[in-house]
Structures are given as structure tokens and as C-alpha cells.
VMD Tcl script that builds the backbone (N, CA, C; Angstrom):
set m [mol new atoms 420]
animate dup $m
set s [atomselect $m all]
$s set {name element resname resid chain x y z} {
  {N N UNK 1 A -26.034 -45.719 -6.091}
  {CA C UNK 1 A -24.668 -45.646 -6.569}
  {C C UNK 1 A -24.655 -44.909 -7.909}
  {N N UNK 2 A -23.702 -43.952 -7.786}
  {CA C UNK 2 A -23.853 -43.171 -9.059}
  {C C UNK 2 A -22.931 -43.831 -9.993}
  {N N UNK 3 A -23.497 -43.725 -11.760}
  {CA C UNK 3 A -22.679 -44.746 -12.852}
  {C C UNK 3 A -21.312 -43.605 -12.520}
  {N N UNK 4 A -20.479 -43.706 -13.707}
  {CA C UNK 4 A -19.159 -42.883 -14.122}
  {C C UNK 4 A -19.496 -41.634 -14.834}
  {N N UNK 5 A -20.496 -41.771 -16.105}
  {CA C UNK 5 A -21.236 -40.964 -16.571}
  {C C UNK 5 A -21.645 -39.383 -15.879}
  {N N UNK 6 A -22.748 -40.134 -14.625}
  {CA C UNK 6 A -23.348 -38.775 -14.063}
  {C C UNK 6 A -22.269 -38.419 -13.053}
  {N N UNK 7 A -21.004 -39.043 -12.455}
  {CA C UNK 7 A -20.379 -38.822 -11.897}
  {C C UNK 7 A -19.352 -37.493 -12.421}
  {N N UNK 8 A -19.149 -37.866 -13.322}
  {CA C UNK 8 A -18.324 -36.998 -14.361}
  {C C UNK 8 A -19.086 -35.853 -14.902}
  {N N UNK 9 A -20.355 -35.749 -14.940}
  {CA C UNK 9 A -21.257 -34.434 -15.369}
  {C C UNK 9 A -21.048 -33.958 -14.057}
  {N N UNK 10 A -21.679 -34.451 -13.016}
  {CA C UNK 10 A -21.594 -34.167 -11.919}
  {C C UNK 10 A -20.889 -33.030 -11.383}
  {N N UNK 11 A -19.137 -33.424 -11.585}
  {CA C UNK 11 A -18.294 -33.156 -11.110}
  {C C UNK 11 A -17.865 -31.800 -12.317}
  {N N UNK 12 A -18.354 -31.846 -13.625}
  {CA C UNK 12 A -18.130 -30.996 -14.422}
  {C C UNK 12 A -18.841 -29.874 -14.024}
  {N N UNK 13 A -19.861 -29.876 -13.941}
  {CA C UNK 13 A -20.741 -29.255 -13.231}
  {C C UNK 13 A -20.529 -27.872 -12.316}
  {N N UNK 14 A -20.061 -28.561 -11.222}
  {CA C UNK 14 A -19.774 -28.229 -9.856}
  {C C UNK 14 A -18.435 -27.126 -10.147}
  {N N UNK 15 A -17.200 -27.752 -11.282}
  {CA C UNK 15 A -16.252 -26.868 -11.709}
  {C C UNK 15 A -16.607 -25.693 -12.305}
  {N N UNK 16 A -17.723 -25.897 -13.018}
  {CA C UNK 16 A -17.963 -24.374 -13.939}
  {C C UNK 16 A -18.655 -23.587 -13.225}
  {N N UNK 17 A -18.748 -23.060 -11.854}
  {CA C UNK 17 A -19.628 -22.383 -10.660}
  {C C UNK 17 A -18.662 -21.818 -10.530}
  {N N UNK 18 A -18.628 -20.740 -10.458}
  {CA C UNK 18 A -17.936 -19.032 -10.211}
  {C C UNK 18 A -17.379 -19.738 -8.902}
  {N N UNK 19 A -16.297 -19.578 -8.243}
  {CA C UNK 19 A -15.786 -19.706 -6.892}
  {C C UNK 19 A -16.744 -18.127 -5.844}
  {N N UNK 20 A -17.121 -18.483 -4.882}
  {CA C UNK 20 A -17.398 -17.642 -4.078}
  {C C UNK 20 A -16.710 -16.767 -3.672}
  {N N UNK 21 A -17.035 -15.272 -3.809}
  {CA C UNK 21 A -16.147 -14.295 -2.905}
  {C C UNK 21 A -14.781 -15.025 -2.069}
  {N N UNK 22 A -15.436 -15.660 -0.862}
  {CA C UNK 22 A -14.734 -15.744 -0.399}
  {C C UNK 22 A -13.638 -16.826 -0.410}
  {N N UNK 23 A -14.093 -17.565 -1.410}
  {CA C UNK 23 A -12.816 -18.680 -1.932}
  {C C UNK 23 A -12.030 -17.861 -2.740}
  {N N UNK 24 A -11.906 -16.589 -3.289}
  {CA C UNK 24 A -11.470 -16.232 -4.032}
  {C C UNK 24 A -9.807 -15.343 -3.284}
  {N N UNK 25 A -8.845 -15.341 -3.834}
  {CA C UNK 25 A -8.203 -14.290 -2.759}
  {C C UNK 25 A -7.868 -12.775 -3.392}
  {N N UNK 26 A -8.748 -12.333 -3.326}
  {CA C UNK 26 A -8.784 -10.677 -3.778}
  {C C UNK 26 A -8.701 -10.398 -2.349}
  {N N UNK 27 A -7.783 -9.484 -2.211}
  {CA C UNK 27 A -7.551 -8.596 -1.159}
  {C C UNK 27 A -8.423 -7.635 -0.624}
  {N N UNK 28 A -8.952 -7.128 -0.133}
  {CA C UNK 28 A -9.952 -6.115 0.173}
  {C C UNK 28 A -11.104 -6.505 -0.380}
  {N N UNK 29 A -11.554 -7.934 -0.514}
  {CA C UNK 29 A -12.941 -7.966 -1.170}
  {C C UNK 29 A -13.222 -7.483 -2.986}
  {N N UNK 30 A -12.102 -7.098 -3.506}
  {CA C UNK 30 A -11.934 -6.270 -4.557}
  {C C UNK 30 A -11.912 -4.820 -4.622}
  {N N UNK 31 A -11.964 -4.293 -3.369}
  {CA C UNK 31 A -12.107 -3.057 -3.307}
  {C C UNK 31 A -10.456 -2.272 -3.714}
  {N N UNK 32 A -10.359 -0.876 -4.221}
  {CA C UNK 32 A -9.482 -0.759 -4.856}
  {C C UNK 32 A -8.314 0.397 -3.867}
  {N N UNK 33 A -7.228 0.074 -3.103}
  {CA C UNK 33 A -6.412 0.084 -2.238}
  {C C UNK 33 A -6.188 1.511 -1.763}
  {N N UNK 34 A -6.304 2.020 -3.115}
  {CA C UNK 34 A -5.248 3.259 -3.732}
  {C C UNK 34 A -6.705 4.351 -3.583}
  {N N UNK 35 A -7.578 3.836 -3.782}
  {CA C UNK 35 A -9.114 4.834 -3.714}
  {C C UNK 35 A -9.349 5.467 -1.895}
  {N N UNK 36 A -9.037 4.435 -0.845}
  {CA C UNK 36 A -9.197 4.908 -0.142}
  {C C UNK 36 A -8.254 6.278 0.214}
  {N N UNK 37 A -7.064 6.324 -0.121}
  {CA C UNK 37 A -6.108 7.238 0.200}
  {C C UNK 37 A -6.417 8.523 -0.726}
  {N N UNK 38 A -6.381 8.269 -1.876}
  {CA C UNK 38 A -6.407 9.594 -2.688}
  {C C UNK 38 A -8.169 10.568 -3.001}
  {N N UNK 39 A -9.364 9.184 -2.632}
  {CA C UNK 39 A -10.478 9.521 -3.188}
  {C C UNK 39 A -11.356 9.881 -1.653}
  {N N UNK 40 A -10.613 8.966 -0.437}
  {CA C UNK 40 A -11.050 8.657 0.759}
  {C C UNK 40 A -12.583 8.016 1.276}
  {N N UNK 41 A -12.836 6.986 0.539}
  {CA C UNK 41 A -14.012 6.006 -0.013}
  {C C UNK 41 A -13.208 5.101 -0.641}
  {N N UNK 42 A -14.189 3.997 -0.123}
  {CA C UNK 42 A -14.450 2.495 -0.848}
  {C C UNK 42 A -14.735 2.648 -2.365}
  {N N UNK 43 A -13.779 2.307 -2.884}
  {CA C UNK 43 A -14.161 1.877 -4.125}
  {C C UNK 43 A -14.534 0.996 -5.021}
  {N N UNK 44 A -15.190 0.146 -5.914}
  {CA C UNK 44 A -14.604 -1.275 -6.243}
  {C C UNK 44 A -13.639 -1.430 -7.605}
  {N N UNK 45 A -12.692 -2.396 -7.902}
  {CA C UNK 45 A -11.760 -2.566 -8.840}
  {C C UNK 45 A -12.190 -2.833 -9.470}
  {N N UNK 46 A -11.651 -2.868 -10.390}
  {CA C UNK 46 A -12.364 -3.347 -11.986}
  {C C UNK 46 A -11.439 -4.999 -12.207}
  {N N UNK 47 A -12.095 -5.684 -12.144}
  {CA C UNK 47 A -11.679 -7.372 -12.618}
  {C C UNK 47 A -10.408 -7.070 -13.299}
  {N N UNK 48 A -10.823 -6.121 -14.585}
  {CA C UNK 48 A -9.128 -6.449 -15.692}
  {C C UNK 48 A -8.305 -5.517 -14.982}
  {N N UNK 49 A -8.319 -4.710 -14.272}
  {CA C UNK 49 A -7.341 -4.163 -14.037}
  {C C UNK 49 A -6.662 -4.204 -12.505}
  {N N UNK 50 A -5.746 -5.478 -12.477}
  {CA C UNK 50 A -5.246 -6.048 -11.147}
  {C C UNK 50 A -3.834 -5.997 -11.554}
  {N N UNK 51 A -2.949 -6.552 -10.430}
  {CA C UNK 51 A -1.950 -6.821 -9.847}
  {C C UNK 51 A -1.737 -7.625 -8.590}
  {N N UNK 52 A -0.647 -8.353 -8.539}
  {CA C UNK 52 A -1.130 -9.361 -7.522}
  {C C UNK 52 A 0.466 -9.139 -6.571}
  {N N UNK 53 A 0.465 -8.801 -5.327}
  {CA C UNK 53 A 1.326 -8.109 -4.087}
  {C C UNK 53 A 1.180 -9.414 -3.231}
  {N N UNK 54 A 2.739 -9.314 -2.696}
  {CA C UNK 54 A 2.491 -10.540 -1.456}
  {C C UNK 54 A 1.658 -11.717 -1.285}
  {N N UNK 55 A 1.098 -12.387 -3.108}
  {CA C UNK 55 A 0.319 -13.587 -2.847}
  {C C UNK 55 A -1.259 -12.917 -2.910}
  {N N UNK 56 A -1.444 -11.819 -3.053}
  {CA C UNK 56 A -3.322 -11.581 -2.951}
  {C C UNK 56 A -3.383 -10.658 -4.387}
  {N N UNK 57 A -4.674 -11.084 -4.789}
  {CA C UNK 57 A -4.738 -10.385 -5.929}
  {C C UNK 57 A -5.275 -8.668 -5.694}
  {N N UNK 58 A -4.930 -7.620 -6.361}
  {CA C UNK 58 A -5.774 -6.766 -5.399}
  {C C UNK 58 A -6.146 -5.904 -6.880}
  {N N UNK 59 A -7.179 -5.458 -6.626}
  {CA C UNK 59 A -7.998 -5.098 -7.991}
  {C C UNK 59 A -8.123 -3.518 -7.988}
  {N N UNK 60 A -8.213 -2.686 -9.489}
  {CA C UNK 60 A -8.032 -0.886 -8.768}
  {C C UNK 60 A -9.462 -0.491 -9.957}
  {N N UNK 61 A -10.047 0.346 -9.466}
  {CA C UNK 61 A -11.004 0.915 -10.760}
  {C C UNK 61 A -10.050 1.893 -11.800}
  {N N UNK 62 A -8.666 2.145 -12.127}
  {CA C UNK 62 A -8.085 3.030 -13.018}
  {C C UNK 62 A -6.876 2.280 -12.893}
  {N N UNK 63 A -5.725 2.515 -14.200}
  {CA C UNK 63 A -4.604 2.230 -14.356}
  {C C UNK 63 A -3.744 2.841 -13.947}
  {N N UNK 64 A -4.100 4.382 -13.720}
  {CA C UNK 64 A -3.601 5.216 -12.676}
  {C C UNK 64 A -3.428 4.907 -11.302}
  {N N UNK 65 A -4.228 4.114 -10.771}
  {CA C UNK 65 A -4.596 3.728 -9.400}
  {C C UNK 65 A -3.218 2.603 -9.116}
  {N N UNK 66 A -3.971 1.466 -10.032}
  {CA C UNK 66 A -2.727 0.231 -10.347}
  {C C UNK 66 A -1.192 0.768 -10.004}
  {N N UNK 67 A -0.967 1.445 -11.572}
  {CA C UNK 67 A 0.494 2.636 -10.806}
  {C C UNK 67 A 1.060 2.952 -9.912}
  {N N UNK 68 A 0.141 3.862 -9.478}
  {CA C UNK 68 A 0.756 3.776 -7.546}
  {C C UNK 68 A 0.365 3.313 -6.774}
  {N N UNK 69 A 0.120 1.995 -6.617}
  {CA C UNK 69 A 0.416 1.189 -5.840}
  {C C UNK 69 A 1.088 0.284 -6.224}
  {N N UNK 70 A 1.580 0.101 -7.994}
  {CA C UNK 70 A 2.682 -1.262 -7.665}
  {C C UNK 70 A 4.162 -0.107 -7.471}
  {N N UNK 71 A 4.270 1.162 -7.373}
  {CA C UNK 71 A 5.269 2.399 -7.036}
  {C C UNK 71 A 6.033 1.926 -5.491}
  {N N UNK 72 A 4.462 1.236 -5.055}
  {CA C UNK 72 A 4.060 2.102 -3.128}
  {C C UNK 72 A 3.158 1.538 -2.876}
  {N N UNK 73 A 3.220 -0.276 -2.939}
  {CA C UNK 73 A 2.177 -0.664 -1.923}
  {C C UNK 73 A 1.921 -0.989 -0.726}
  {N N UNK 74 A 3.149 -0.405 -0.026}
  {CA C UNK 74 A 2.917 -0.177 1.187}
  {C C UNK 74 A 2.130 0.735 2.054}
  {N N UNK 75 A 2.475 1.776 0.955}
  {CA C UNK 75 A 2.056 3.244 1.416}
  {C C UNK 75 A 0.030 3.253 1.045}
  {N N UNK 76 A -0.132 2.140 0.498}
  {CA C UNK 76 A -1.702 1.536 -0.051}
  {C C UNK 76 A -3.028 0.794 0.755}
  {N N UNK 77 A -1.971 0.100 1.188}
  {CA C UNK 77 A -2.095 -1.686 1.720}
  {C C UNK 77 A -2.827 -1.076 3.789}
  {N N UNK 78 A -3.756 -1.322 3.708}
  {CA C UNK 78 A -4.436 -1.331 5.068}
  {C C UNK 78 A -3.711 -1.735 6.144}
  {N N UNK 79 A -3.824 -1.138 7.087}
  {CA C UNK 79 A -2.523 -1.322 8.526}
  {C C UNK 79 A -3.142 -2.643 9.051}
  {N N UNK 80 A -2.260 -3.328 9.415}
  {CA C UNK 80 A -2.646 -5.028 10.506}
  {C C UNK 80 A -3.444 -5.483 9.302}
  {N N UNK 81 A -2.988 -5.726 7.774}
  {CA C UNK 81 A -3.386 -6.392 7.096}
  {C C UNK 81 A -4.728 -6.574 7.180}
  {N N UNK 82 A -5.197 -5.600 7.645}
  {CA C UNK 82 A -6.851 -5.506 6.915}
  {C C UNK 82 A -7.714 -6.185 8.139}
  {N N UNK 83 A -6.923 -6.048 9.359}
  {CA C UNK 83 A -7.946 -6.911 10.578}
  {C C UNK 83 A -8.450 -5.566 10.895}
  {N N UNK 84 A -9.458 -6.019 11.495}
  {CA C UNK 84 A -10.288 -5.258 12.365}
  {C C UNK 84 A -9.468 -4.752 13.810}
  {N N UNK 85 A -9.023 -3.226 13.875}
  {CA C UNK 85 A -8.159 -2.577 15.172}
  {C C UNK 85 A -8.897 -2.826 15.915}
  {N N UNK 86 A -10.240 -2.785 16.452}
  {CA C UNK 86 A -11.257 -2.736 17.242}
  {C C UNK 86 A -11.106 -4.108 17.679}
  {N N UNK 87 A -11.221 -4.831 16.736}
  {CA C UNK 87 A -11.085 -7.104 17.628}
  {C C UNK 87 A -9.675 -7.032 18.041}
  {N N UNK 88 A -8.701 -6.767 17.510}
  {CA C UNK 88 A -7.287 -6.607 18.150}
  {C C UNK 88 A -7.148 -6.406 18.940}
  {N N UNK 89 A -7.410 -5.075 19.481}
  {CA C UNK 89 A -7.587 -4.298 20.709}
  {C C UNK 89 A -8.161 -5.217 22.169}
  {N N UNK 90 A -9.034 -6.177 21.612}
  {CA C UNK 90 A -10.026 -6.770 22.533}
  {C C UNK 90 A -8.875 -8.325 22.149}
  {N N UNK 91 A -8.682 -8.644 21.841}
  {CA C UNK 91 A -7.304 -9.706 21.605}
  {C C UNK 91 A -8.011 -10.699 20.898}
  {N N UNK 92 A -8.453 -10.329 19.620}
  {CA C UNK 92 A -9.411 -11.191 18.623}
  {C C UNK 92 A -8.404 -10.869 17.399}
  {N N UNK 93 A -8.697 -11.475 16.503}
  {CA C UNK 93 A -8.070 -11.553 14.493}
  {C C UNK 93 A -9.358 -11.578 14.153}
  {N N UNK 94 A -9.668 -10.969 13.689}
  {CA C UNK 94 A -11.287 -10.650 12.855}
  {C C UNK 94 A -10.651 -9.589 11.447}
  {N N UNK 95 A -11.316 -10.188 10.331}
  {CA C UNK 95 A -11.306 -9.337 9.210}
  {C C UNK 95 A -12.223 -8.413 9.748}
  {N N UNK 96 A -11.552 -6.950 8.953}
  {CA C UNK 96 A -12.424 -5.858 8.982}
  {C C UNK 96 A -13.206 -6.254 7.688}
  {N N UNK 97 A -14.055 -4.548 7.425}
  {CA C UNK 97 A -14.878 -4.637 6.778}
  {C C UNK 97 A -14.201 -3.584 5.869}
  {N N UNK 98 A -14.218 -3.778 4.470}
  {CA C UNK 98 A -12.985 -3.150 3.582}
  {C C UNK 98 A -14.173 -1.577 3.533}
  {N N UNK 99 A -15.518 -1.659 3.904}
  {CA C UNK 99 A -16.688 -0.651 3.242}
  {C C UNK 99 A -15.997 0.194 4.472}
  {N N UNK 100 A -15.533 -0.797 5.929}
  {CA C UNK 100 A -15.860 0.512 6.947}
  {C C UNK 100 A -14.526 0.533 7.887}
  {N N UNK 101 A -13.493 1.978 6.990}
  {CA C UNK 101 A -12.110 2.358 7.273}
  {C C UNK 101 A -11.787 4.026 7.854}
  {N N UNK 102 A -10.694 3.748 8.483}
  {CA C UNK 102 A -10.790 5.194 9.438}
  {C C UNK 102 A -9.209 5.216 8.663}
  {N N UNK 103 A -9.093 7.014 8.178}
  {CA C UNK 103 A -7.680 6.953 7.874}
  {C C UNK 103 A -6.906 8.027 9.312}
  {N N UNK 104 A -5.812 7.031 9.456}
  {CA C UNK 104 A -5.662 8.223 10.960}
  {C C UNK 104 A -3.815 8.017 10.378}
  {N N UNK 105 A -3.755 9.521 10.214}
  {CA C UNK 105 A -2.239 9.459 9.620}
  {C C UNK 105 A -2.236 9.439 8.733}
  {N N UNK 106 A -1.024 9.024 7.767}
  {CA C UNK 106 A -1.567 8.422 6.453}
  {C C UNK 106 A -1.537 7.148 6.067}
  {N N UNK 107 A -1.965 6.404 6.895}
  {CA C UNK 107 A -2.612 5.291 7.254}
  {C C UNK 107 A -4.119 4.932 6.932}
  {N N UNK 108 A -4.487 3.902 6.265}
  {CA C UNK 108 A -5.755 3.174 6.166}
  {C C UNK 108 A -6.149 2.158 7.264}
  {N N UNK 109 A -7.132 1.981 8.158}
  {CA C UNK 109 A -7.237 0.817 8.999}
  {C C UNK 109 A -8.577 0.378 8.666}
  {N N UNK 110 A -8.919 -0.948 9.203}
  {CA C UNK 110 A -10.111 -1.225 9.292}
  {C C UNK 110 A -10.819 -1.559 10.412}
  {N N UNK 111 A -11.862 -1.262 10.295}
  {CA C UNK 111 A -12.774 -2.153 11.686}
  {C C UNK 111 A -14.094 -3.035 11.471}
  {N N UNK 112 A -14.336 -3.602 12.060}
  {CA C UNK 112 A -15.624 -4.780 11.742}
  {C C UNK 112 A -17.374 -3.574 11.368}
  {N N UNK 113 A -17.572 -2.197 11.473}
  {CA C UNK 113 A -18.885 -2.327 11.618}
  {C C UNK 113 A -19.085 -0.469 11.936}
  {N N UNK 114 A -19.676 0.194 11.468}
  {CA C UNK 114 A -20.288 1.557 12.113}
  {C C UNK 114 A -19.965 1.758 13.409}
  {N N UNK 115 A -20.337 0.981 14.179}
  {CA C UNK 115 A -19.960 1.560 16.029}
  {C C UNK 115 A -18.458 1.224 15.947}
  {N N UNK 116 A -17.716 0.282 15.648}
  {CA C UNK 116 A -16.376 -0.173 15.954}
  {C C UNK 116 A -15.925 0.986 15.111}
  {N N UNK 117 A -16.340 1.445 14.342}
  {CA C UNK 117 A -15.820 2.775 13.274}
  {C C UNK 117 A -15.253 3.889 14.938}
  {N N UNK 118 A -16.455 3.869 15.300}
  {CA C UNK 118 A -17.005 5.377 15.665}
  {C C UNK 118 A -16.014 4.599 17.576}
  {N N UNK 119 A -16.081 3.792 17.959}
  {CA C UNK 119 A -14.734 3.282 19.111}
  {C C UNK 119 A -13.278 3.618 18.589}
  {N N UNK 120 A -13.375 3.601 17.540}
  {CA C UNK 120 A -11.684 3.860 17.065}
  {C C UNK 120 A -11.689 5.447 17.129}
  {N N UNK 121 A -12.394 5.792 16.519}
  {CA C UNK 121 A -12.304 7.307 16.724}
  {C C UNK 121 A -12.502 8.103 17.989}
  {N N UNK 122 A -13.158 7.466 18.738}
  {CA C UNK 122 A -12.786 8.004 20.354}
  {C C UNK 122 A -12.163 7.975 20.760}
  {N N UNK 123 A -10.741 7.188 20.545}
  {CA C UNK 123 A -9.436 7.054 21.449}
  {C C UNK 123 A -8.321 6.407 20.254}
  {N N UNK 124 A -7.885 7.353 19.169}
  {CA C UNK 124 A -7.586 6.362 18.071}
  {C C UNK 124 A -5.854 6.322 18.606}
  {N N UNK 125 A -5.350 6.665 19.792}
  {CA C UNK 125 A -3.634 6.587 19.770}
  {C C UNK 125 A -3.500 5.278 20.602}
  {N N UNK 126 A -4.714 5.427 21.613}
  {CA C UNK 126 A -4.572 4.025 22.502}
  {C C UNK 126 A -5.041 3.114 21.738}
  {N N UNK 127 A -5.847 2.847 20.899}
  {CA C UNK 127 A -6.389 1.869 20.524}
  {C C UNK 127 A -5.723 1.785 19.200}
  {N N UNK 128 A -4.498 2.363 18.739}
  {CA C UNK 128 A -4.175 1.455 17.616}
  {C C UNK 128 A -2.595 0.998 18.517}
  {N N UNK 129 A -2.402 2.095 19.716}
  {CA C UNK 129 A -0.961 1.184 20.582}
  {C C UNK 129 A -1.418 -0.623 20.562}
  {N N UNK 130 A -2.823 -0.696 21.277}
  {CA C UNK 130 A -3.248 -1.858 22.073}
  {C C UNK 130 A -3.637 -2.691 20.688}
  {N N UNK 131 A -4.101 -2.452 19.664}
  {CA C UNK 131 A -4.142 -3.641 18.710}
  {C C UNK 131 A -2.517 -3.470 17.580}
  {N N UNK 132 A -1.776 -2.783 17.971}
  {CA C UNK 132 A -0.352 -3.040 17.635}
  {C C UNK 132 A 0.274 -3.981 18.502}
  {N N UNK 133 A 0.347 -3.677 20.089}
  {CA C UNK 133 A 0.892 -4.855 20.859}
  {C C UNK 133 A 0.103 -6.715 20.474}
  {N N UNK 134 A -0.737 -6.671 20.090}
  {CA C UNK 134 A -1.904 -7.748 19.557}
  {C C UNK 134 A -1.294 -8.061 18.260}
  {N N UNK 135 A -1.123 -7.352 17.432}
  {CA C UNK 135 A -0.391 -7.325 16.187}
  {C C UNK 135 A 0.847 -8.290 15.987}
  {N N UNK 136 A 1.786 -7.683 16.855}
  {CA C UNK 136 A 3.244 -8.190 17.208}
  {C C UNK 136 A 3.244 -9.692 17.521}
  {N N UNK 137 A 1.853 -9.846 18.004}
  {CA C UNK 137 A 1.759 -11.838 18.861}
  {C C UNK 137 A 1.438 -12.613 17.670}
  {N N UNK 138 A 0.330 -11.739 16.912}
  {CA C UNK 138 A -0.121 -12.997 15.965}
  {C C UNK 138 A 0.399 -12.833 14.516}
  {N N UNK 139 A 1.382 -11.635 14.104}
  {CA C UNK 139 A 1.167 -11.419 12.766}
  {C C UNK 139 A 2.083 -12.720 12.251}
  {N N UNK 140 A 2.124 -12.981 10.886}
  {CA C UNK 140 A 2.747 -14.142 10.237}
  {C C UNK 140 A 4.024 -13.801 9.861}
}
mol reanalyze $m
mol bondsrecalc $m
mol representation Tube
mol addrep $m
């Protein structure tokens, strides 16, 4: 039985531990929104320089970047909210992978992985129809 003492270090403890990536809600992993469109690469954000859209924090490496996207973060913001077109398609919700994005249009999408990259790009009109109809069932 633990006293009150070590209970309370304990628990102090456990609070001062960085939250994990993924407890965290940065949008894209921190990657910076506005990089894929204008730079066409993954970028990562810089911690101080955020803004927070629809509830997610989303982080930019320049203040320039920040800019246009709080202008136009639509015109920023990854299509099907950042799922993977490729699990859609197949009638799954899977996060993509923010490293691995196909821009088709002027559109950003994501997909889970190198080959799911390289499936989207073999047939990218049917396969963003078929994870749009997928889209429509589950989005929030």
C-alpha cells in the first residue's frame, strides 16, 4: 500500500512527462500544411509558430507560411482530413502518413505508405471518386 507521500511524488512525476506525439493534437504530426503546397515536401513546424483551426493545433516552419493558411485553410488542410485515400477506397478510416502525400489538383491527400503512394497514382480519378463515396458515410 502506497503512503500519501510517494503517492503524490508519484503522481507528480508522471505529470511532468512530455505527453506523447500522439496524445498530443497537432494536426499533421506537426508537419507544416502550407509547405506541402507551395514547397511540395513534408516539412516540420516550428513549436512557436502555430495556430490552432477547427480544434487541432497545426504548426508552420515560417510566419509567412502561418499567414496563408490562417488567409486559406482550406485551400491548406489535406483532403478527407488527412485519412489515408487508399484505406477509404478499400472502406477503412486509417490515418495517412503526413511524410507520404500525392498532390492531384490543387489538392493535398494522404496515404498510409510508398506502395499506397504509388496505387493512388495509378488510377488517381477512380480512386479518389471511391474514397469520396467512403468519405460521405463516415465523415463527422
Amino acid at each position: 500500500m502506497f503512503d500519501n507521500r510517494l503517492k503524490s511524488s508519484l503522481i507528480a512525476a508522471l505529470l511532468a512527462l512530455p505527453l506523447p506525439a500522439f496524445a498530443q493534437d497537432w494536426a499533421l504530426s506537426g508537419y507544416d500544411p502550407v509547405a506541402y503546397v507551395t514547397q511540395e515536401k513534408a516539412v516540420s513546424g516550428r513549436a512557436e509558430i502555430v495556430t490552432n483551426w477547427r480544434g487541432r493545433e497545426y504548426h508552420f516552419a515560417s510566419e509567412a507560411n502561418r499567414a496563408l493558411f490562417e488567409a486559406n485553410p482550406r485551400a491548406y488542410t489535406p483532403g478527407f482530413d488527412g485519412l489515408c485515400v487508399v484505406a477509404l477506397t478499400e472502406g477503412r478510416s486509417e490515418p495517412g502518413d503526413p511524410r507520404q502525400f500525392v498532390t492531384i489538383g490543387q489538392r493535398v491527400y494522404f496515404v498510409g505508405s510508398a506502395n499506397r503512394k504509388q496505387e493512388l497514382l495509378s488510377h488517381p480519378r477512380d480512386m479518389l471518386m471511391k474514397a469520396k463515396d467512403m468519405w460521405l458515410k463516415i465523415k463527422p
